[in-house]
C-alpha positions as CSV (number, residue, x, y, z in Angstrom):
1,X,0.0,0.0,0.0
2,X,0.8,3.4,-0.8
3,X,2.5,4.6,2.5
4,X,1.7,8.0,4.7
5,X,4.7,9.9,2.8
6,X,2.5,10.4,-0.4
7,X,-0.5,11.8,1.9
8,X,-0.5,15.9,0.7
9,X,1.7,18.3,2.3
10,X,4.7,15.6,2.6
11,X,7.9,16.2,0.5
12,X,7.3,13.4,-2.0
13,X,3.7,14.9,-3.6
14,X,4.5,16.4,-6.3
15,X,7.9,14.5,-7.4
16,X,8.1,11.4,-6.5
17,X,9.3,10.3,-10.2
18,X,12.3,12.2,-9.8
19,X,13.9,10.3,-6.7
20,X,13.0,7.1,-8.5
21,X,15.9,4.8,-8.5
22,X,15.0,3.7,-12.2
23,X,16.2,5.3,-15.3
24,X,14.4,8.2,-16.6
25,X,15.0,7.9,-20.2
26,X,11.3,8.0,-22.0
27,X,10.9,11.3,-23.2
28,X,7.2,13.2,-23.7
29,X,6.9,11.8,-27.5
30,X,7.8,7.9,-26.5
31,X,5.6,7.9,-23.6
32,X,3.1,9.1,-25.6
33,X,3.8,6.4,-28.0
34,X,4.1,4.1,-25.9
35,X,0.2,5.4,-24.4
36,X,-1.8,4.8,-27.5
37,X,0.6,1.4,-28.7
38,X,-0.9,-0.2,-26.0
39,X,-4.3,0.3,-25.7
40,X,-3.8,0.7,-30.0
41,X,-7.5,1.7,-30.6
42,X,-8.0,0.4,-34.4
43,X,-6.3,-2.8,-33.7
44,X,-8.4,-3.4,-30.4
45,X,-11.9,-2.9,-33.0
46,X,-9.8,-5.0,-35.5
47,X,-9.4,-8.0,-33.3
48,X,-12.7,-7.8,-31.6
49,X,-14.6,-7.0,-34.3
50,X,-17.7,-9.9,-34.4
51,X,-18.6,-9.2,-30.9
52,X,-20.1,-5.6,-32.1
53,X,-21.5,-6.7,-35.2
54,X,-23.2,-10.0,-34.0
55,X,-25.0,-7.3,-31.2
56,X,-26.0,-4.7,-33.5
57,X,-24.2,-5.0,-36.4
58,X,-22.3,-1.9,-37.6
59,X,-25.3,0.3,-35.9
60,X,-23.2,-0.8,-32.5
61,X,-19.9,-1.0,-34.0
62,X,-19.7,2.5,-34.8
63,X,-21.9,4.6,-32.9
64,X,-20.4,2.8,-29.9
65,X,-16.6,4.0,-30.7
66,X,-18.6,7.5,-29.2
67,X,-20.0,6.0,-26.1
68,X,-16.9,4.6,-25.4
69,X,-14.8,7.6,-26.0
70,X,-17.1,9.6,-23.9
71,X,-16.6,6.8,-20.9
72,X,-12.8,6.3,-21.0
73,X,-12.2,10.4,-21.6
74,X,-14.0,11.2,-18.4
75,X,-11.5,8.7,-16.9
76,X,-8.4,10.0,-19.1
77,X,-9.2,13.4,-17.3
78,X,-9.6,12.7,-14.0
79,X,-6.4,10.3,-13.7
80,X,-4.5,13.2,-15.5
81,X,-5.6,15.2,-12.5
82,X,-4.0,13.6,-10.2
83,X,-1.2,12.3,-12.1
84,X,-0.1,16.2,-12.6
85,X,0.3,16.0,-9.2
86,X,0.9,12.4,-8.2
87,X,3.4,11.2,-10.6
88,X,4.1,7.6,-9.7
89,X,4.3,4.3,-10.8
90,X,1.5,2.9,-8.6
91,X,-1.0,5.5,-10.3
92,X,-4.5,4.3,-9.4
93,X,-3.7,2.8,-6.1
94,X,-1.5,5.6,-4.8
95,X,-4.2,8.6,-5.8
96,X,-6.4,5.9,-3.8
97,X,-4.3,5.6,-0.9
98,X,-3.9,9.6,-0.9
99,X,-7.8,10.6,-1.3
100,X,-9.0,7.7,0.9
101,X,-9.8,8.8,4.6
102,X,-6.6,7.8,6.6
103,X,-8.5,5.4,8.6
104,X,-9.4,3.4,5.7
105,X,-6.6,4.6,3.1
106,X,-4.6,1.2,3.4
107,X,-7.4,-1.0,2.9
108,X,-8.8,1.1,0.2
109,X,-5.3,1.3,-1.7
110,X,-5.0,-2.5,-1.1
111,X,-8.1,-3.2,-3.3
112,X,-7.5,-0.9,-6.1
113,X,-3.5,-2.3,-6.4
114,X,-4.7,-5.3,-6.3
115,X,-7.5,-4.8,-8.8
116,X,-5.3,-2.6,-10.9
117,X,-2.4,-5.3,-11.0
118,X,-4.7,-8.0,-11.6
119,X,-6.5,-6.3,-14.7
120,X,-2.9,-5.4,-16.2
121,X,-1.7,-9.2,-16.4
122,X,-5.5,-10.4,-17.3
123,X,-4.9,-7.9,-20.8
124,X,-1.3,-9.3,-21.1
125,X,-3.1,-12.9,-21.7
126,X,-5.5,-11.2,-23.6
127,X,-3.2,-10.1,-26.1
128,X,-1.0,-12.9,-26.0
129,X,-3.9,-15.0,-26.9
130,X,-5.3,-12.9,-29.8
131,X,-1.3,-13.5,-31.3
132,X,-1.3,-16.8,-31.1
133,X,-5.0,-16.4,-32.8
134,X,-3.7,-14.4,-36.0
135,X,-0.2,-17.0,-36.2
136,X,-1.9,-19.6,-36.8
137,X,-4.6,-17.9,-39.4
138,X,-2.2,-18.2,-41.6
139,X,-1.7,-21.9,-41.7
140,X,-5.3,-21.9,-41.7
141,X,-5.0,-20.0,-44.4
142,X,-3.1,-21.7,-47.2
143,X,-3.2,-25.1,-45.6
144,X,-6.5,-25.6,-44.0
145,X,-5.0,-26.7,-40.9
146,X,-7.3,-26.2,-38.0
147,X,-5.8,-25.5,-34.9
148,X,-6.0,-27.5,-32.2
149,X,-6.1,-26.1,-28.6
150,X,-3.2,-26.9,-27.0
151,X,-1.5,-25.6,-30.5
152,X,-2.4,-22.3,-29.5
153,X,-1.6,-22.6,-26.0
154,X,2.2,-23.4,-27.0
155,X,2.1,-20.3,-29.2
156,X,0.4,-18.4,-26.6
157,X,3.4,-19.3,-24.2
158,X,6.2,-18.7,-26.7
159,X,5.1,-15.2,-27.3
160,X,4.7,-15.2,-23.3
161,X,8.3,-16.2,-22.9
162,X,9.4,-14.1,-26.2
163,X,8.3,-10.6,-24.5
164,X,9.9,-11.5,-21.2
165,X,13.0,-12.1,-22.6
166,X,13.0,-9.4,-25.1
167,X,12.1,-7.0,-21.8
168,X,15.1,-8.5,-19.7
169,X,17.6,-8.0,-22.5
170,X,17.1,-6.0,-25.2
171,X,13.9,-3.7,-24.6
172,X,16.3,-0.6,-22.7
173,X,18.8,-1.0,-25.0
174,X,16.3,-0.2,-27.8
175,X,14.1,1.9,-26.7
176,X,12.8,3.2,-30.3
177,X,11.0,0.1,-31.1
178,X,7.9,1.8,-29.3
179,X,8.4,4.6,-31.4
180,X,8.7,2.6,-34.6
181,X,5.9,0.5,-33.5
182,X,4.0,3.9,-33.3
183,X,4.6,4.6,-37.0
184,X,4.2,1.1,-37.7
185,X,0.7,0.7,-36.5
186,X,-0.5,4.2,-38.0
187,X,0.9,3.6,-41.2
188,X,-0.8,0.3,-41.7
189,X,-3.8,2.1,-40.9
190,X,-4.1,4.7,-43.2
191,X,-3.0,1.9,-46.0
192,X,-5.4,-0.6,-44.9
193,X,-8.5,1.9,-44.8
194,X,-7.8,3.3,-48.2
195,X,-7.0,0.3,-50.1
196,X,-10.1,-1.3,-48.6
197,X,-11.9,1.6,-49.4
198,X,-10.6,2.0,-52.8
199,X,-10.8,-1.7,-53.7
200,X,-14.0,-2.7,-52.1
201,X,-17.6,-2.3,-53.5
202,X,-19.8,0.0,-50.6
203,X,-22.2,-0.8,-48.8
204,X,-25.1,2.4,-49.0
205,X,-24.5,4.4,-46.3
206,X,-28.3,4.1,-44.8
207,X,-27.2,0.4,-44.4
208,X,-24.0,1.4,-42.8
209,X,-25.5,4.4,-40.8
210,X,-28.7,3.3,-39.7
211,X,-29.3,-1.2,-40.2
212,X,-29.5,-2.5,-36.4
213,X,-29.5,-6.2,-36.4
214,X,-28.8,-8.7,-33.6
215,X,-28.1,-12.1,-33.8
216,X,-28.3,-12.3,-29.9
217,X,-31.3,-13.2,-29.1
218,X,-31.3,-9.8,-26.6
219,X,-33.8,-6.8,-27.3
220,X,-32.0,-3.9,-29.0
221,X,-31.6,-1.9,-26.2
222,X,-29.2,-4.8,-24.2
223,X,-28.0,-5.8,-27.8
224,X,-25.8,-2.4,-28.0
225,X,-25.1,-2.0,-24.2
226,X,-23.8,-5.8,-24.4
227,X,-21.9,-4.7,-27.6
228,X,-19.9,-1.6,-25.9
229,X,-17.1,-4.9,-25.3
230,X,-15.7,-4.2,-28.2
231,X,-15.7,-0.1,-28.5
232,X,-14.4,0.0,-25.2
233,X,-12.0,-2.9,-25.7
234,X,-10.5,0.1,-27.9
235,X,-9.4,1.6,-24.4
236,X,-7.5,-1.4,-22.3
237,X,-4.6,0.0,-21.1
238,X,-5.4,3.7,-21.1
239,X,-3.5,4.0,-17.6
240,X,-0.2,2.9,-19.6
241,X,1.5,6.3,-18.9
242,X,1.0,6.2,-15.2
243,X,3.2,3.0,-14.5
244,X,5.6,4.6,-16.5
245,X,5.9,8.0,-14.7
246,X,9.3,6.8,-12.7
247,X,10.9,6.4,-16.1
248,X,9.3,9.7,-17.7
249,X,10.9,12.8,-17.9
250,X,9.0,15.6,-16.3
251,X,6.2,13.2,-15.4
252,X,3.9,15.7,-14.0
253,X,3.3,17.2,-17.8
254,X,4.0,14.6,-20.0
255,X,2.1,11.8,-18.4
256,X,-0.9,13.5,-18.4
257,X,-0.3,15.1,-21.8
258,X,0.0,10.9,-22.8
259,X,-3.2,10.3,-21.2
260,X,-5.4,12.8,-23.1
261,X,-3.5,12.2,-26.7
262,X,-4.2,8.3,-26.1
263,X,-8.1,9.4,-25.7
264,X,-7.9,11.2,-28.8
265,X,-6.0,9.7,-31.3
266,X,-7.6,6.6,-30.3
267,X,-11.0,7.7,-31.0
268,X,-9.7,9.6,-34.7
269,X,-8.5,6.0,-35.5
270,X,-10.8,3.7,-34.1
271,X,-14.2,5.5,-35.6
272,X,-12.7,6.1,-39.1
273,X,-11.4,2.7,-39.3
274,X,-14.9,1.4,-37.6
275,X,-16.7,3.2,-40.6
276,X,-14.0,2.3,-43.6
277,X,-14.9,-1.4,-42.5
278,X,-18.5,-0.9,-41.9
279,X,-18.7,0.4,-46.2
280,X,-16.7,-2.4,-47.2
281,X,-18.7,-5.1,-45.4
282,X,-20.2,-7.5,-48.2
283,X,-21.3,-10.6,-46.6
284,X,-22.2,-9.6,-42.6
285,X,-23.3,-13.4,-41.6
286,X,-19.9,-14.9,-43.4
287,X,-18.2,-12.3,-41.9
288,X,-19.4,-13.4,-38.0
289,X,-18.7,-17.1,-39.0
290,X,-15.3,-16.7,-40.4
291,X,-12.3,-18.0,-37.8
292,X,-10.7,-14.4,-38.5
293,X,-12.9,-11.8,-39.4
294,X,-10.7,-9.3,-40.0
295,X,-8.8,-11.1,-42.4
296,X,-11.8,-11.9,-44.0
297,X,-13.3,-8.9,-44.2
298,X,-9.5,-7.7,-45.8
299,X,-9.7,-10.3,-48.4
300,X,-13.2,-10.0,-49.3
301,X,-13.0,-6.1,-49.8
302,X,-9.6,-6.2,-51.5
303,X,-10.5,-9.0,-53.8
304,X,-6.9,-10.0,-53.2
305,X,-5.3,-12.6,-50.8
306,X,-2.0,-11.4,-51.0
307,X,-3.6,-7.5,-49.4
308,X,-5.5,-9.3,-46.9
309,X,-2.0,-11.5,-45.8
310,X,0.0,-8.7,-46.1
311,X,-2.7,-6.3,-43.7
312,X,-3.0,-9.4,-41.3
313,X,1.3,-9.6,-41.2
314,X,1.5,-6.1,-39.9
315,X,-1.5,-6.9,-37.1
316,X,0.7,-9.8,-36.2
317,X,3.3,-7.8,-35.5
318,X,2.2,-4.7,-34.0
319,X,0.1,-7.0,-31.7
320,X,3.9,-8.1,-30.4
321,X,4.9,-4.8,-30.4
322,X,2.4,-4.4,-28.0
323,X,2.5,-7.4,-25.8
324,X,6.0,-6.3,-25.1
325,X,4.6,-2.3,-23.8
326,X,2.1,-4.4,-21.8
327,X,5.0,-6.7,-20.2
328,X,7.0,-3.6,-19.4
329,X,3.9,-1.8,-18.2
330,X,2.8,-4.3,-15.7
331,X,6.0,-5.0,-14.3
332,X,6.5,-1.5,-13.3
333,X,3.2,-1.6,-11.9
334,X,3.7,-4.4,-9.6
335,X,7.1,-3.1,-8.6
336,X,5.8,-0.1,-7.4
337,X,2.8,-2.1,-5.8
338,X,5.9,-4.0,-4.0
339,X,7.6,-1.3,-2.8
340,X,4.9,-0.4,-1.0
341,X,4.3,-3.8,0.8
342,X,1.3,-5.1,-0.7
343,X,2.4,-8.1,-2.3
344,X,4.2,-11.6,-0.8
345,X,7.7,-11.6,-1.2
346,X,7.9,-7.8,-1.6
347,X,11.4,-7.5,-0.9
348,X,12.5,-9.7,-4.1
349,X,9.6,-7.6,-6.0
350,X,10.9,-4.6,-5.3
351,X,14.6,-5.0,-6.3
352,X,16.1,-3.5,-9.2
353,X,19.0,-5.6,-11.5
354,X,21.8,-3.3,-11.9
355,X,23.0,-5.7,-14.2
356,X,20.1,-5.3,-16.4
357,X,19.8,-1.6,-16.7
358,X,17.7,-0.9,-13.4
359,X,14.9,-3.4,-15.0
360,X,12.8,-4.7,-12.2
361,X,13.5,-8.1,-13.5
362,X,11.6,-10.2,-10.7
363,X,8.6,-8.4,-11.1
364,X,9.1,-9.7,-15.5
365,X,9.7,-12.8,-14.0
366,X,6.6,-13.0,-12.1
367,X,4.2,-11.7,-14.6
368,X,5.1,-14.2,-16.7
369,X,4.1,-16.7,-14.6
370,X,1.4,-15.4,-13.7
371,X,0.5,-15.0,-17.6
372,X,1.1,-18.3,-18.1
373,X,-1.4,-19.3,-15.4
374,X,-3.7,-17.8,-17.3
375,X,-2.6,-19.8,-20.1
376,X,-2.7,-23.1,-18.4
377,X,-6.7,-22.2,-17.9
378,X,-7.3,-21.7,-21.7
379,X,-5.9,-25.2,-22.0
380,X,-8.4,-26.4,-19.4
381,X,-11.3,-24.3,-20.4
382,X,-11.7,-22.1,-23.0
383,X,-15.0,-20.7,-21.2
384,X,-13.0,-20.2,-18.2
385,X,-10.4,-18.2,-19.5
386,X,-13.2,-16.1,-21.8
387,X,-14.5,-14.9,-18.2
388,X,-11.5,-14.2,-17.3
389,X,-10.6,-11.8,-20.1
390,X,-13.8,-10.5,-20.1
391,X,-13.5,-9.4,-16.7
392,X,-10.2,-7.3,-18.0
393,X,-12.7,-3.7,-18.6
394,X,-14.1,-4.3,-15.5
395,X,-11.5,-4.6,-13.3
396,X,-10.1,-1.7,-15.4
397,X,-12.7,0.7,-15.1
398,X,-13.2,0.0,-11.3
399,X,-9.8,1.0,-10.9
400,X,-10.1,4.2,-12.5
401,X,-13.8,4.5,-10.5
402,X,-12.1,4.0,-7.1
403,X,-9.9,7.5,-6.9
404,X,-12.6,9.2,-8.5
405,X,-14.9,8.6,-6.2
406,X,-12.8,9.5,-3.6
407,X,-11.7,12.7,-5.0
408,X,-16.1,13.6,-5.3
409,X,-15.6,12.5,-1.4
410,X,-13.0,15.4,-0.8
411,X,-15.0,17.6,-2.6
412,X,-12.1,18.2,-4.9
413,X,-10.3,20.0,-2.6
414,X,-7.2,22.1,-3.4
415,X,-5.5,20.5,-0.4
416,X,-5.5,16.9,-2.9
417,X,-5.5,19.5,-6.4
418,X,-3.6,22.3,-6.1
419,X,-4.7,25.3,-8.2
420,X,-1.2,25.4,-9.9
421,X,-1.1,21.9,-11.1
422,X,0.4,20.9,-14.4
423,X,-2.9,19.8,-15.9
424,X,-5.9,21.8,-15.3
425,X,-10.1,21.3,-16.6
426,X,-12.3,24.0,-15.1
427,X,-13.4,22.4,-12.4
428,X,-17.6,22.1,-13.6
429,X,-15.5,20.0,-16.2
430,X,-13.8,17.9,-13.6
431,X,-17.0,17.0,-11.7
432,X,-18.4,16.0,-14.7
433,X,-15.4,13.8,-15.7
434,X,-15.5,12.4,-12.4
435,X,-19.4,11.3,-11.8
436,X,-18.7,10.3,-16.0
437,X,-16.1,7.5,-14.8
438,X,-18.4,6.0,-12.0
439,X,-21.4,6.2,-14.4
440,X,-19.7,4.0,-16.6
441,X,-18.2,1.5,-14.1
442,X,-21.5,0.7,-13.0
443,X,-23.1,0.4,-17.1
444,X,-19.8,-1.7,-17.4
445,X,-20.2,-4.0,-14.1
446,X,-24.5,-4.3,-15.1
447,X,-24.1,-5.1,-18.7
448,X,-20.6,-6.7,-19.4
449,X,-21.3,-9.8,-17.5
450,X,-24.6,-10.4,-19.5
451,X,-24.2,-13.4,-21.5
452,X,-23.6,-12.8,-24.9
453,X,-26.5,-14.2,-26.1
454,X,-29.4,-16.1,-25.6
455,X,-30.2,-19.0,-24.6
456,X,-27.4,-18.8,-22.1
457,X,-25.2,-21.3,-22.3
458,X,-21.4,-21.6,-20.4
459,X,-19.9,-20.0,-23.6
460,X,-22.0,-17.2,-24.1
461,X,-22.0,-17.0,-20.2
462,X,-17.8,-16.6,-20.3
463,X,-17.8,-13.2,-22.7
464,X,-14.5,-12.4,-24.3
465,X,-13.6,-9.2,-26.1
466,X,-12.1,-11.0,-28.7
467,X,-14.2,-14.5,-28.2
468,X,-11.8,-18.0,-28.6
């Protein structure tokens, strides 16, 4: 837990970044890089794609990239808030611990580390798993092989192992690979929207704009509020930049700076490349049936295999790219979390390997395992492990919810935000922004652990993001 020296009015408010004992060496256009890679909005609608369309078609697909925005910017600003003046690694948990009451502030920082950490390695298996998904496409592909489970699970562990060892070893000594991952996703973008858009024949756009159909079994109403999975899939990760403040240079502006770009830029790309699709879908019932809709949706509106392999090779690989920000992310995140005392074997969490750049290598270490946990469930039960990504948002959101709540409790007081903080919302704004973030916890916590569809069944009970 966050201890008493962050409470306000101590020496280590405002800067605690800059007696970290880590490496400062991420500058204000790499963390900010490193903000949208992970949460990477069009690939996030890209690999979750059939959820939306089978609950609403592209009615929920697109209009929900808004809803969604409007949900995870109210959080964006109020954890830039206090990040402007809180600039640590623990983010969630330490704004916690400093806005709780002090009576409860342990207990209450407790919960939201725990919740945070726990939600940060649930999004690593996430993505690990929708890797393994798009390697072995391409078998599928020009071989008809069909996968068998445990297939994926040995992929699913490689790339496990692969982003732990390129994070021990090579990940400080090149640090640019967020930045060309950053170009890397954005130019495929842009080239995979306007080929598809060039190549493809249109849908009209009242079909596009204004067809709702469900294949849920769920009234339309419950259809779209079930369907916000995949809009708001478009935002795991948003709290990147916080676990990264130790290694950011002048934390207190750029992380929040990070924070607000990843809102934004991740809603530019995420609704264009929502509505580029959404004209280029031909066959919406193939589409939902396919084993990788994107790629066939690609091939279909390109009229060319070789485009669709080519756009699916570049997912592949910025879906690495970004396994690897996640790995570093969450590692900081528990190290902080150890520092503070609120994990076993703390001391060994907490250590840095001077040998390794000032890496928190144990806390790699751990996360991996705990990864491939995770892993070891999909083997056992692919329903299992679909609840447990799908509870990724959720425990997400309620970590954002908790300091937020907690900052309404102290009334926003300048005593927790002081007037000449680095980022500023008139304060009408920030209320707003911070009733916004409960609002949606509670949509997300009533209507994200509806089944999928109806009748219920233990699959459609377990919902998935990305669905296995």
């Amino acid at each position: 837990m966050a201890n008493d020296s962050h409470k306000p009015g101590s020496s280590t408010d405002v800067s605690t970044a800059d007696i970290s004992p880590v490496r400062r060496d991420i500058g204000p256009l790499r963390i900010i890089a490193i903000g949208f890679n992970i949460p990477n909005s069009w690939v996030a609608i890209a690999a979750s794609l059939s959820t939306a369309l089978a609950a609403g078609g592209t009615v929920s697909l697109i209009y929900g990239t808004f809803v969604s925005c409007v949900f995870y910017a109210c959080a964006a600003v109020t954890l830039a808030e206090l990040a402007s003046v809180y600039p640590t690694a623990g983010g969630q948990y330490h704004f916690t611990s400093i806005l709780a009451p002090e009576r409860y502030n342990r207990q209450f920082s407790y919960i939201c580390g725990m919740i945070s950490t726990l939600s940060w390695t649930i999004n690593a298996a996430s993505v690990a798993l929708i890797g393994s998904q798009l390697l072995v496409s391409f078998p599928q592909f020009f071989n008809g092989y069909e996968p068998e489970r445990w297939h994926l699970f040995l992929i699913y562990q490689g790339l496990n192992l692969f982003s732990l060892f390129y994070n021990l070893f090579l990940l400080k000594r090149t640090n640019w690979i967020h930045d060309c991952a950053f170009v890397l996703t954005l130019s495929t973008f842009f080239v995979t929207c306007i080929t598809c858009l060039a190549r493809s024949k249109k849908q009209s756009s009242e079909w596009v704009w204004t067809n709702f159909e469900t294949m849920t079994g769920w009234n339309d109403g419950v259809a779209f509020m079930t369907s916000l999975v995949t809009p708001c899939y478009m935002y795991g990760g948003l709290d990147a930049a916080l676990h990264l403040a130790e290694e950011t240079l002048n934390a207190s502006q750029t992380v929040p700076r990070a924070l607000m770009a990843t809102i934004g830029i991740g809603f530019l790309t995420a609704f264009t490349f929502a509505v580029s699709m959404a004209y280029c879908i031909s066959d919406l019932e193939g589409l939902l049936t396919a084993s990788m809709p994107i790629f066939e949706l690609w091939r279909t509106a390109t009229r060319s295999d070789a485009a669709g392999v080519t756009f699916l090779v570049s997912l592949t690989v910025i879906v690495i790219f970004v396994l690897i920000a996640i790995q570093q992310t969450t590692s900081r995140l528990i190290w902080a979390f150890a520092k503070d005392r609120g994990l076993y074997l703390s001391h060994q969490l907490s250590q840095l390997s001077p040998k390794l750049r000032e890496i928190p290598s144990n806390a790699l270490v751990l996360n991996t395992v705990l990864v491939f946990f995770c892993g070891c469930l999909f083997l056992a039960s692919t329903a299992a492990f679909n609840a447990l990504v799908g509870s990724f948002l959720l425990l997400q959101m309620i970590s954002f919810a908790l300091p937020a709540a907690l900052l309404i409790y102290q009334k926003r007081s300048s005593t927790f935000l002081p007037q000449c903080r680095g980022f500023r919302v008139p304060d009408p704004v920030g209320w707003v922004c911070n009733f916004g973030t409960i609002i949606a916890a509670v949509i997300e916590l009533v209507f994200f652990v509806f089944p999928s569809s109806l009748p219920v069944s233990a699959l459609s009970m377990s919902k998935s993001p990305h669905g296995t």
